[in-house]
C-alpha positions in Angstrom: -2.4 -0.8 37.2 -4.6 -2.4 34.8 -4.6 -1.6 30.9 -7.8 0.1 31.1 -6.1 2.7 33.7 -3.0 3.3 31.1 -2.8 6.8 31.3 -2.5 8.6 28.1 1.0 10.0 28.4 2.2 6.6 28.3 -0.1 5.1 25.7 1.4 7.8 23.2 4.7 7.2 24.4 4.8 3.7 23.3 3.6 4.8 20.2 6.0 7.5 19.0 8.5 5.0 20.2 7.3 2.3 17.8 6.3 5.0 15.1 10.3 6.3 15.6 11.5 2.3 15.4 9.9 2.0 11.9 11.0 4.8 10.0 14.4 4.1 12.0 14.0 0.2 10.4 13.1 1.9 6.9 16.1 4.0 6.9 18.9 1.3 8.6 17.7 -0.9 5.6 18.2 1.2 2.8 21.3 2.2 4.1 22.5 -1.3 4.3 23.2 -1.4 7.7 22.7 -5.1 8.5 24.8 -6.2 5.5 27.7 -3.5 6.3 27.3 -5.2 9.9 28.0 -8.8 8.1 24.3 -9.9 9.1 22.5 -11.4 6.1 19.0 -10.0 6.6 15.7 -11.5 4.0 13.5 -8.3 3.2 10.7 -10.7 4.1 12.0 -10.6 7.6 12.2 -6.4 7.3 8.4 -6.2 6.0 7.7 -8.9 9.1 9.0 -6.4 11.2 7.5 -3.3 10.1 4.0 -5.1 9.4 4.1 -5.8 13.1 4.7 -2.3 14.2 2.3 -1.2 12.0 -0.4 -3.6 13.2 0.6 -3.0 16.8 0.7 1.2 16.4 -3.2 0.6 15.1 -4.8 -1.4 17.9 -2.7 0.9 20.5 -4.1 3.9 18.8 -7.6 2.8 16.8 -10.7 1.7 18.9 -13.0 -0.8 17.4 -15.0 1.9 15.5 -11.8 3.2 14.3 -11.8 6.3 15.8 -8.5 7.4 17.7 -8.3 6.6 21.8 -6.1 7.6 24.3 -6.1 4.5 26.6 -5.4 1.3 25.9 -8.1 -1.5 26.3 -7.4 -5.2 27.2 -8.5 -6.5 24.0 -7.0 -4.1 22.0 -4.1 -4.3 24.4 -4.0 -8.5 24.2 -4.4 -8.0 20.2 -1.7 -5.4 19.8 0.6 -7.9 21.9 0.0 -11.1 19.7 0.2 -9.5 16.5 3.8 -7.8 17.5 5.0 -11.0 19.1 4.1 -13.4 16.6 5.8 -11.1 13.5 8.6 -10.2 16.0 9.1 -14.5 16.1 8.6 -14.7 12.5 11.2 -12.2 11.3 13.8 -13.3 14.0 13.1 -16.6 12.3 12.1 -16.0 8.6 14.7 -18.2 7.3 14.2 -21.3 8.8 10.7 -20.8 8.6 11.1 -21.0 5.0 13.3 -23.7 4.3 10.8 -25.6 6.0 7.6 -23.9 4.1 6.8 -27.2 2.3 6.7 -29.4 5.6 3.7 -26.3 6.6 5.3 -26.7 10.0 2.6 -25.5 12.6 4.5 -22.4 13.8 3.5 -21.0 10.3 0.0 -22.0 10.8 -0.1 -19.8 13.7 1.7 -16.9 11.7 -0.5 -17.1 9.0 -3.8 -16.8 11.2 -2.9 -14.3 13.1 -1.4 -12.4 10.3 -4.8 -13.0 8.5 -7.0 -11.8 11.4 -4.7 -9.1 12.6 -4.8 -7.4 8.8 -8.5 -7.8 8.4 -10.0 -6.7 11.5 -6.9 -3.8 11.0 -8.4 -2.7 7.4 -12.1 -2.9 8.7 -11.0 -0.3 11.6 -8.4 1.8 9.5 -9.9 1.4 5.7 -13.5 1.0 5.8 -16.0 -1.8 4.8 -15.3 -1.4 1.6 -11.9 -2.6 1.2 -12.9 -5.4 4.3 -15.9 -6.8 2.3 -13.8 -7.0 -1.0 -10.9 -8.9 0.2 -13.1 -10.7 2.7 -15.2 -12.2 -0.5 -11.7 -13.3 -2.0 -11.1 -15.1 1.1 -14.4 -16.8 1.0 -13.8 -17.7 -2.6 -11.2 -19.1 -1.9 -12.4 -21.9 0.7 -15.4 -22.6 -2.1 -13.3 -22.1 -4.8 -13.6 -25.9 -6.2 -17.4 -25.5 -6.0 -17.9 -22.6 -7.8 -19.6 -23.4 -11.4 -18.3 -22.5 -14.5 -15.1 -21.2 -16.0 -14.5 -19.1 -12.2 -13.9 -22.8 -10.7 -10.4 -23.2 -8.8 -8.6 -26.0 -6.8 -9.8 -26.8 -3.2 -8.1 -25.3 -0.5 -8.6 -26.0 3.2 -8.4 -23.3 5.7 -5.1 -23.8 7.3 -3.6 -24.4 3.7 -5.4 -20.7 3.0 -4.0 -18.8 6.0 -0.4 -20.2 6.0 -0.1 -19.1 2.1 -1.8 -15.9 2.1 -0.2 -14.9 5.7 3.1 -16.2 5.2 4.0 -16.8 1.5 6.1 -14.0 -0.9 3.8 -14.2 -3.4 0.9 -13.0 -1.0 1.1 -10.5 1.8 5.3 -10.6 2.1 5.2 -9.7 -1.7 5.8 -6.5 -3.8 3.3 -4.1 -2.5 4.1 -4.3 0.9 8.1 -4.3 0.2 7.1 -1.2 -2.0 5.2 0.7 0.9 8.0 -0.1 3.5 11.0 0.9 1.5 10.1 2.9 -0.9 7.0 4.6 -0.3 7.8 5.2 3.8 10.9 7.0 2.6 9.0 9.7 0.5 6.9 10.4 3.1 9.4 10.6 5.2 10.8 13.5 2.6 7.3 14.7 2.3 7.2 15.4 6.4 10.9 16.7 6.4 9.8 19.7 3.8 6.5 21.1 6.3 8.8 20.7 9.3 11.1 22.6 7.6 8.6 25.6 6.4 8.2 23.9 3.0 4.0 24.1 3.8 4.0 28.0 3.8 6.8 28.2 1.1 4.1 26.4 -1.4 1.3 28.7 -0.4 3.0 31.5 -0.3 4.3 30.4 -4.0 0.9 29.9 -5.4 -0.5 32.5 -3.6 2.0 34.9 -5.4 2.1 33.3 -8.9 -1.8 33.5 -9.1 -3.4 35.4 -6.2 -3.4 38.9 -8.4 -5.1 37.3 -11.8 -8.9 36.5 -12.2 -9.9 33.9 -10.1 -7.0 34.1 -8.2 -8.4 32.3 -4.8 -8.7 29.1 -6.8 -5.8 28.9 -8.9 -4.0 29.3 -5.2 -6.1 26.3 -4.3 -5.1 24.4 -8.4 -1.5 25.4 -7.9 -1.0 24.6 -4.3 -2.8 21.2 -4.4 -0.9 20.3 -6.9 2.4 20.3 -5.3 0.7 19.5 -2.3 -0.6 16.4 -3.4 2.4 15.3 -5.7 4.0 15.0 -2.2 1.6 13.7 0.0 0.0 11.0 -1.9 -3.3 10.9 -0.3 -6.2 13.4 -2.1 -8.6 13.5 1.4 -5.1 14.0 3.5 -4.2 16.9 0.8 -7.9 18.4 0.9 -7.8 18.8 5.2 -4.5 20.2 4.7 -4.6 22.4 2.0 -8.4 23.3 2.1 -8.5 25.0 5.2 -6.7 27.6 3.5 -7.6 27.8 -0.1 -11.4 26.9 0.5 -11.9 30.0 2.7 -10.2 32.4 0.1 -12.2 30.9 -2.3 -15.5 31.4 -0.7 -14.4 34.9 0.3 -13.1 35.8 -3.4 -16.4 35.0 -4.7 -17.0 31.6 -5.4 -20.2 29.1 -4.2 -19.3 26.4 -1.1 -20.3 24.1 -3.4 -17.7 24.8 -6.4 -14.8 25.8 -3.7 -15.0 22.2 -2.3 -15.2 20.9 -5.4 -12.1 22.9 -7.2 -10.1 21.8 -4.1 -11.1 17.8 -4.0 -10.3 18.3 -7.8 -7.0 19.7 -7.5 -5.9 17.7 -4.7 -6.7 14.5 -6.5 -4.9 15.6 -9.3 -1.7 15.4 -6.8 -1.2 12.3 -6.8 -0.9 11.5 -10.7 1.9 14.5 -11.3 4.7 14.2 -11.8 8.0 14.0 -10.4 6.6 13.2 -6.7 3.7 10.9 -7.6 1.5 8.8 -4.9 2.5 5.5 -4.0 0.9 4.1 -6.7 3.1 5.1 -8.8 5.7 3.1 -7.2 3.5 0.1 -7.1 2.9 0.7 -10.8 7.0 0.4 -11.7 6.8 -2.4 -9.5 4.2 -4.2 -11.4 5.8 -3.6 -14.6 8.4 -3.9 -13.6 10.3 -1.0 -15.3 11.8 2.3 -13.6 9.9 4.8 -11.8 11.5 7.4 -14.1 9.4 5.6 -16.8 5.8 6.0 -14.8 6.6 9.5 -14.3 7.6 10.3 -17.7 4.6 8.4 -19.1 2.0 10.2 -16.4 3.7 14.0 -17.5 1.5 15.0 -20.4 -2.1 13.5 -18.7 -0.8 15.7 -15.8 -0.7 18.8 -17.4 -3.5 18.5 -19.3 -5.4 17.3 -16.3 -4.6 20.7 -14.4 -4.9 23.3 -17.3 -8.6 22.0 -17.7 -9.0 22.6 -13.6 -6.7 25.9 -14.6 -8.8 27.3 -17.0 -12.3 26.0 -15.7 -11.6 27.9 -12.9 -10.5 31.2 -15.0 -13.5 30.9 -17.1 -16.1 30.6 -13.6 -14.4 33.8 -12.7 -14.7 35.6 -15.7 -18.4 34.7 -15.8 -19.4 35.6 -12.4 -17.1 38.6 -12.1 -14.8 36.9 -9.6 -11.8 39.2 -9.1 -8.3 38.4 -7.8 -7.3 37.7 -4.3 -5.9 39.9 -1.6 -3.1 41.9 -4.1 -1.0 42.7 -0.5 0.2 39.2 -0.5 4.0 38.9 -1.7 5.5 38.6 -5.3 7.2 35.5 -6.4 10.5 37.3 -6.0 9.6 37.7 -2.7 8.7 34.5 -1.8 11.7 33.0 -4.1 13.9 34.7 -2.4 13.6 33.4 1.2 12.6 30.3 -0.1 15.1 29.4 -3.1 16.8 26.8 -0.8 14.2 24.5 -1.5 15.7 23.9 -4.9 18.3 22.0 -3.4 16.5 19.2 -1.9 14.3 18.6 -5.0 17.1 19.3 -7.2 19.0 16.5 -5.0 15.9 14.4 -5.6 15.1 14.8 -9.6 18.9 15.2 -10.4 19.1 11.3 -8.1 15.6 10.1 -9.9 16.2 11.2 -13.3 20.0 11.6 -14.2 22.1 9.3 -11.8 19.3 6.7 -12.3 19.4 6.2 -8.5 17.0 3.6 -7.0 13.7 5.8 -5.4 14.0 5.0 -2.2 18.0 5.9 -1.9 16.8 9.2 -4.4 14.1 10.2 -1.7 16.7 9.4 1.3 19.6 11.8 -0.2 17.1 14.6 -0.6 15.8 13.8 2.7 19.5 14.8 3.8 19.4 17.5 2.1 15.9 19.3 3.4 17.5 18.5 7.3 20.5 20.4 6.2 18.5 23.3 4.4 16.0 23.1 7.1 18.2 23.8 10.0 20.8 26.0 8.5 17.4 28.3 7.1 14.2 27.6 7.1 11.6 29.9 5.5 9.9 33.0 7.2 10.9 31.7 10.9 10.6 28.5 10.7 13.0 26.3 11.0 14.4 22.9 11.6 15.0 21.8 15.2 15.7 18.5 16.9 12.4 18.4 18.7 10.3 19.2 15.0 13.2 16.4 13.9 11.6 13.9 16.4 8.3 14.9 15.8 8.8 14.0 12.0 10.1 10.3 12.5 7.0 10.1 15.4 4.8 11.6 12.1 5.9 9.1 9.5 5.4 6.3 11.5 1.8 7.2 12.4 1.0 7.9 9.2 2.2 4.5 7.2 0.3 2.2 9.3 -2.8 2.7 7.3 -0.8 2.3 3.9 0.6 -0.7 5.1 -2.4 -2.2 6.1 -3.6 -1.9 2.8 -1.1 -3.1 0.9 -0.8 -5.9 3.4 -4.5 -6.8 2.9 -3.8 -6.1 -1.1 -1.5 -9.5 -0.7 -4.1 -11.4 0.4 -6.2 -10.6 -2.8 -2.6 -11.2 -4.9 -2.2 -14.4 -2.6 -5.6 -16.1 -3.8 -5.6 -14.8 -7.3 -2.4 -16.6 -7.8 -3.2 -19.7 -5.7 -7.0 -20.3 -7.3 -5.7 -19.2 -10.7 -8.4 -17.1 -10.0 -6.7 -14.3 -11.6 -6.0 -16.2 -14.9 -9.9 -17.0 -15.3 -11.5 -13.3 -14.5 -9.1 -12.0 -17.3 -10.3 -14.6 -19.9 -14.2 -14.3 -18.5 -13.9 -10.6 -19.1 -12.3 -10.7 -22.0 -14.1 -13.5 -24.1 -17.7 -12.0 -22.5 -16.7 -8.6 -24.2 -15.1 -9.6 -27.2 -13.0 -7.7 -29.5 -14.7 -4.5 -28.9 -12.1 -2.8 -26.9 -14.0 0.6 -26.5 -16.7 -1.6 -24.6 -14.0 -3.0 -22.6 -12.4 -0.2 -21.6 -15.6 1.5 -20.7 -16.4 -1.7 -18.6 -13.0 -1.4 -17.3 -14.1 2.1 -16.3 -17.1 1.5 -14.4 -15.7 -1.1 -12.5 -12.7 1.2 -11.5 -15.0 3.6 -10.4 -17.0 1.4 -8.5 -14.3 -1.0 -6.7 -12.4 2.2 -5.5 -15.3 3.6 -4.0 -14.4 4.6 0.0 -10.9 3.4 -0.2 -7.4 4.7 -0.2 -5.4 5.1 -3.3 -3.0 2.2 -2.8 -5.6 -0.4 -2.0 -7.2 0.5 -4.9 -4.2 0.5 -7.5 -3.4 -3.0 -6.6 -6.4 -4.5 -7.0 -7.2 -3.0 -10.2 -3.7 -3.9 -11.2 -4.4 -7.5 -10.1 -7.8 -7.8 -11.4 -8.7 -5.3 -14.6 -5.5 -4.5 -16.0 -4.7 -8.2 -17.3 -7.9 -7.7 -19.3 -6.9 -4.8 -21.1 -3.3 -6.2 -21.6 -4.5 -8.9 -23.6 -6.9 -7.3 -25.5 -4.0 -5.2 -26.9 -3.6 -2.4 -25.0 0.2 -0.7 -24.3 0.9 -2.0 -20.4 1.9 1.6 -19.1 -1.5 2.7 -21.1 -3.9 0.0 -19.5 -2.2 0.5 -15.1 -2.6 4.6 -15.7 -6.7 4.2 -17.0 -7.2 1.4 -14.3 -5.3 4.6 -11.9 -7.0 7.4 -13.4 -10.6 6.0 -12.8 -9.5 4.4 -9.5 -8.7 7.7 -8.7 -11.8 9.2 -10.2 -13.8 7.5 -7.0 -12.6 10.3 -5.3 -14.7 12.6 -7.2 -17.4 10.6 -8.0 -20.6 10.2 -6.4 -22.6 7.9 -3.8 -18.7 7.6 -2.2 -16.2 11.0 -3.2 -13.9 11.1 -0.5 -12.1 14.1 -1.7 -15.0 16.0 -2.2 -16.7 15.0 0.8 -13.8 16.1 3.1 -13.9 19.3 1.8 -17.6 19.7 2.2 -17.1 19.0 6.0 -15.1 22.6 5.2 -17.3 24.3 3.8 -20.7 23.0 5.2 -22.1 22.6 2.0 -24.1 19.7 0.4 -21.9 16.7 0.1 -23.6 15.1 -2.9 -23.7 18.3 -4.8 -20.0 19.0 -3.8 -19.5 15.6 -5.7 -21.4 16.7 -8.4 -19.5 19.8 -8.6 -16.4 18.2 -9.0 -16.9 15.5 -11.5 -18.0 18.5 -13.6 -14.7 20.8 -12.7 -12.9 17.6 -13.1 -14.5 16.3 -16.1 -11.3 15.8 -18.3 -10.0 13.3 -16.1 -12.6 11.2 -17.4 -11.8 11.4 -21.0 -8.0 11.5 -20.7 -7.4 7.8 -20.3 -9.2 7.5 -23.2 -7.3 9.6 -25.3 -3.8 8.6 -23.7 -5.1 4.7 -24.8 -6.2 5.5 -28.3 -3.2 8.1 -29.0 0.3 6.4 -26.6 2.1 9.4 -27.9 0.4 11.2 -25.2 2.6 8.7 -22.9 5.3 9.6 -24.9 5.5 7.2 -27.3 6.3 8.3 -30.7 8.1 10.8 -32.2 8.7 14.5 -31.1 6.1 15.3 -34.0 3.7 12.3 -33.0 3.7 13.7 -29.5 3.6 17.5 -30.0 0.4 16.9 -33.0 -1.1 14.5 -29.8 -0.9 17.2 -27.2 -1.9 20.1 -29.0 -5.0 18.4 -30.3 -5.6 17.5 -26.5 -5.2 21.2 -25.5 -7.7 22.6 -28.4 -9.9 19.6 -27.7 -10.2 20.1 -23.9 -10.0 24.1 -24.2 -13.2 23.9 -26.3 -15.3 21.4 -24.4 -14.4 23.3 -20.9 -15.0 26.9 -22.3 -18.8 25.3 -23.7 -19.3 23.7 -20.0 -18.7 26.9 -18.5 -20.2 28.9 -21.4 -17.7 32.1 -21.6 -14.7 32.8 -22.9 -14.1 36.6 -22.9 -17.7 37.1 -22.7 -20.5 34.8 -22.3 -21.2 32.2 -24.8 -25.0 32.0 -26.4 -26.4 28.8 -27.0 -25.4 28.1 -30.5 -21.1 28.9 -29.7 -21.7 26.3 -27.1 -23.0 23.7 -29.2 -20.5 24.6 -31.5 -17.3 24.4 -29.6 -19.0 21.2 -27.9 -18.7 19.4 -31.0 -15.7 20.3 -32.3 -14.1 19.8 -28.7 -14.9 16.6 -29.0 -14.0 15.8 -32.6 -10.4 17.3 -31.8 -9.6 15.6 -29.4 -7.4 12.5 -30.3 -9.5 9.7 -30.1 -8.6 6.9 -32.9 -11.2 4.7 -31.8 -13.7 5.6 -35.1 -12.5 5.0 -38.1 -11.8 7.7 -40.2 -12.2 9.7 -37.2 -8.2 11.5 -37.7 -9.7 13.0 -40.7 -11.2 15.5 -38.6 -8.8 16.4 -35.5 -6.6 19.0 -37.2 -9.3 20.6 -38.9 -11.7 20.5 -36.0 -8.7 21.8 -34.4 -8.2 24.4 -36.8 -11.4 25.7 -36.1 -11.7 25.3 -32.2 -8.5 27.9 -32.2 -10.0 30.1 -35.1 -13.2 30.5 -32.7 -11.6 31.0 -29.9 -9.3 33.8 -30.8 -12.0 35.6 -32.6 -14.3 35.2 -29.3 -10.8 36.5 -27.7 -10.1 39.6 -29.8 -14.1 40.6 -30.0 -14.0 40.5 -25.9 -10.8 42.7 -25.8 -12.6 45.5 -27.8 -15.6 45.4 -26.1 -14.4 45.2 -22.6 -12.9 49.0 -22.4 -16.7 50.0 -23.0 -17.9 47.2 -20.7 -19.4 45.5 -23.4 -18.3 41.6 -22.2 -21.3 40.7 -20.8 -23.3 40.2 -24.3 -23.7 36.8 -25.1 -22.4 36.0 -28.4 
């Protein structure tokens, strides 16, 4: 039987078994399992392993246009077989390989190129061009790098001396984010699959549904609410959209609102996922990494940004309703008692998890396995609404968790390569001082140069790939230009993220115009507007680190309440109605003083006039507030004031 003939049973055999051996791998490591068995095993040699699964699970599964197959070619087939073999030799053999590194023995030639191949053809099928052509413009740096003029100029490398660093070394792809996404990251998705197998999908729905379905606008704060914890769990925004939308978009459209501003509110919301706390993205991970402080710190710092990020979606998507007489969703659905009562035994699982996280000060990846225990236990002994736990959905999950990491660690594989060259070049070292002495001291033009290129480099690719980079190219810039650490990796995420919603290339938003048939460009448009705070938060977190909190209790109260009145005012003159439509001349003026409230200490002078600007913004609002409540009995409301 030739490959081509492979019938399809078989080809997704092999793969669920080698999706099942990696979460397996991920969960016999962090249990110790080799060292309780007295074998000494390198982590090098456990990201070896799991690289090669991964790389094999994506040629068996991923044609040349990246599209899913269900029979295996020969040259996929051939490819699939080399790259497995050759990590399979190099993590049986990791240690002797790297006693002997500085000899550059030829079996780590051979590692290093197919490693280097392998990943890059692997990205191009899994990631896109984008991330292909970025790191593929590293590499070629690289080879030129001693004849490129100027202060970018680095020390000559040939090409076997490139490929056995950046394909074998542990300061390029064997380095932090790949040991991050395999340990840490695998795990939480691991969790993340538990909780829907276990009826944790319709528990959240039927949660937001309850909490909000009955107020004004209730179709889209379903979508806000349930995208948020969604996407806190998930970690991918176009992932969160397909899952989420199919439900929310729908009610939305129904309830009243345009295709265009349901696809937007839900590629808004779900982005928002992945920066809220306690159950962040991977990035987050990577970011503790980097910094090399606790993941308890990232999610404490990314808290307030989170919540002011959603109560500007929140109350955008109040205020629409209000103004185009949207009324609330289906009222039949259940309460929240209802709901919290065949659901409450998902407290356990994320108490298990925030109690292991937050109080015990347990490592993430042992915090996400004990909760993971927990949601099996939960999950068979109850389940929610009839459905439950069972061995089969049990299989299905480790199958699921496989499957779904191989594109992550791809990424973060190819992420090394960049790391690899910036470090070996010095490359790194030069772009920061380029950047920096081009700019100057002027760090608002730096950070809005920061911004754009944010934007622009995470344009069409996934959320990991594009944290790294920016960690390993832009954030060293604002670093030295004085900026809080934590303050400069959460604006290089926020705008990364930001892609996502932005125009030529908005992932989010386009996936959920493939929902609702609308235009994809104006579905972009859409949701920059609805999600225009996100823009001006890492702004305001940079100028004013008690937002982070930093500070005092007082610091940080004055900081977030300023933000609140700030952002309230701006979004209620974008949408133009509060309790009843806003004329012209309210807009103007809670446009201004929006803006002069919020905290942004980059003007001198400029704290003069938060609190009073403040001040004003909440006198405005609640007379706008207490003139719509007496006119709306008579149906009065629609008057522009």
């Amino acid at each position: 039987m030739t490959l081509e003939q492979t019938p399809a049973r078989l080809t997704n055999w092999v793969i669920a078994a080698l999706s099942t051996a990696m979460c397996v791998a991920c969960i016999l490591w962090n249990i110790e399992a080799p060292t309780r068995l007295g074998v000494a095993v390198l982590t090098q040699q456990y990201m070896a392993l799991q690289l090669g699964l991964a790389l094999t699970i994506a040629y068996l599964r991923f044609g040349f246009t990246g599209k899913a197959k269900t029979r295996i070619g020969w040259f996929d087939g051939a490819i699939a077989a080399i790259a497995f073999m050759t990590l399979l030799y190099a993590a049986w053999d990791f240690s002797w390989l790297l006693s002997e590194q500085f000899y550059r023995p030829w079996q780590i030639t051979v590692i290093g190129t197919v490693v280097t191949i392998t990943v890059m053809e692997g990205i191009r099928r899994r990631a896109g061009s984008m991330l292909f052509a970025i790191v593929a413009v590293f590499l070629v740096y690289a080879l030129f790098a001693d004849q490129v003029p100027g202060r970018l100029i680095g020390k000559e490398l040939s090409p076997v001396r490139l490929v056995q660093y950046i394909g074998f070394d542990s300061s390029a792809v064997f380095s932090s984010p790949l040991a991050v996404g395999t340990i840490i990251v695998l795990l939480f998705v691991f969790f993340g699959r538990l909780l829907f197998a276990a009826g944790g999908g319709a528990f959240f729905t039927d949660l937001a549904m309850a909490a909000t379905g009955r107020s004004r606008g209730g179709s889209a704060k379903i979508s806000v609410v349930g995208s948020a914890l969604f996407g806190s769990i998930s970690g991918s925004a176009v992932s969160n959209v397909v899952t989420t939308g199919v439900v929310t978009i729908p009610l939305m459209e129904k309830g009243g609102y345009s295709s265009r501003d349901a696809g937007a509110i839900e590629s808004v919301a779900s982005t928002g996922g992945q920066l809220t706390p306690p159950i962040m993205g991977a990035a987050a991970f990577l970011m503790a990494e980097f910094l090399d402080i606790s993941y308890m710190a990232v999610a404490a710092a990314a808290l307030l940004p989170a919540a002011l990020y959603y109560f500007s979606v929140f109350l955008q998507v109040d205020l629409i309703a209000g103004r185009d007489h949207i009324r609330s969703s289906d009222s039949d659905s259940l309460t929240v008692g209802e709901v919290l009562g065949a659901g409450w035994h998902f407290a356990l699982p994320f108490g298990v998890l925030l109690a292991a996280l937050f109080w015990w000060r347990i490592d993430p990846e042992d915090s996400a396995l004990l909760a993971s225990i927990a949601i099996v236990v939960v999950g068979f002994l109850r389940g929610y609404r009839g459905q439950r736990l069972t061995l089969p959905a049990l299989g299905r999950v480790f199958v699921e968790t496989g499957t779904s990491m191989v594109d992550l660690i791809l990424v973060v594989a190819a992420a090394g390569f960049v790391i690899g060259v910036l470090n070996i070049t010095g490359l790194g070292f030069a772009l920061t001082l380029v950047l920096v002495d081009t700019i100057g001291s002027n760090v608002i033009l730096l950070l809005f140069m920061s911004a754009l290129i944010c934007i622009v480099l995470g344009m069409g690719m996934p959320t990991s790939g594009i944290y790294v980079l920016l960690a390993a190219l832009v954030a060293p810039s604002l670093v030295k230009a004085g900026i809080e650490p934590i303050a400069a990796h959460l604006f290089i995420l926020y705008f990364g993220m930001m892609s996502m919603i932005t125009p030529p290339v908005a992932l989010a938003a386009f996936a959920a115009a493939t929902i609702t048939k609308a235009d994809p460009l104006a579905t972009g448009f859409a949701a920059m507007r609805i999600g225009w705070a996100s823009f001006i938060l890492p702004f305001v977190f940079v100028a004013s680190p008690a937002l982070l909190l930093e500070g005092s209790w007082g610091e940080i109260a004055a900081t977030f309440s300023l933000s609140i009145a700030g952002i309230g005012a701006v979004t209620a003159a974008m949408v133009g109605f509060w309790s009843r439509p806003l004329g012209l001349a309210a807009r103007a003026a809670l446009m201004l003083l929006g803006v002069m409230a919020l905290p942004l200490g980059f003007v001198p002078g400029a704290e003069a006039l938060h609190i009073p600007s403040a001040m004003a913004v909440a006198a405005i609002i609640a007379g706008l507030t207490i003139r719509g409540a007496r006119r709306a009995p008579s149906g009065g409301s629609s008057k522009t004031v």
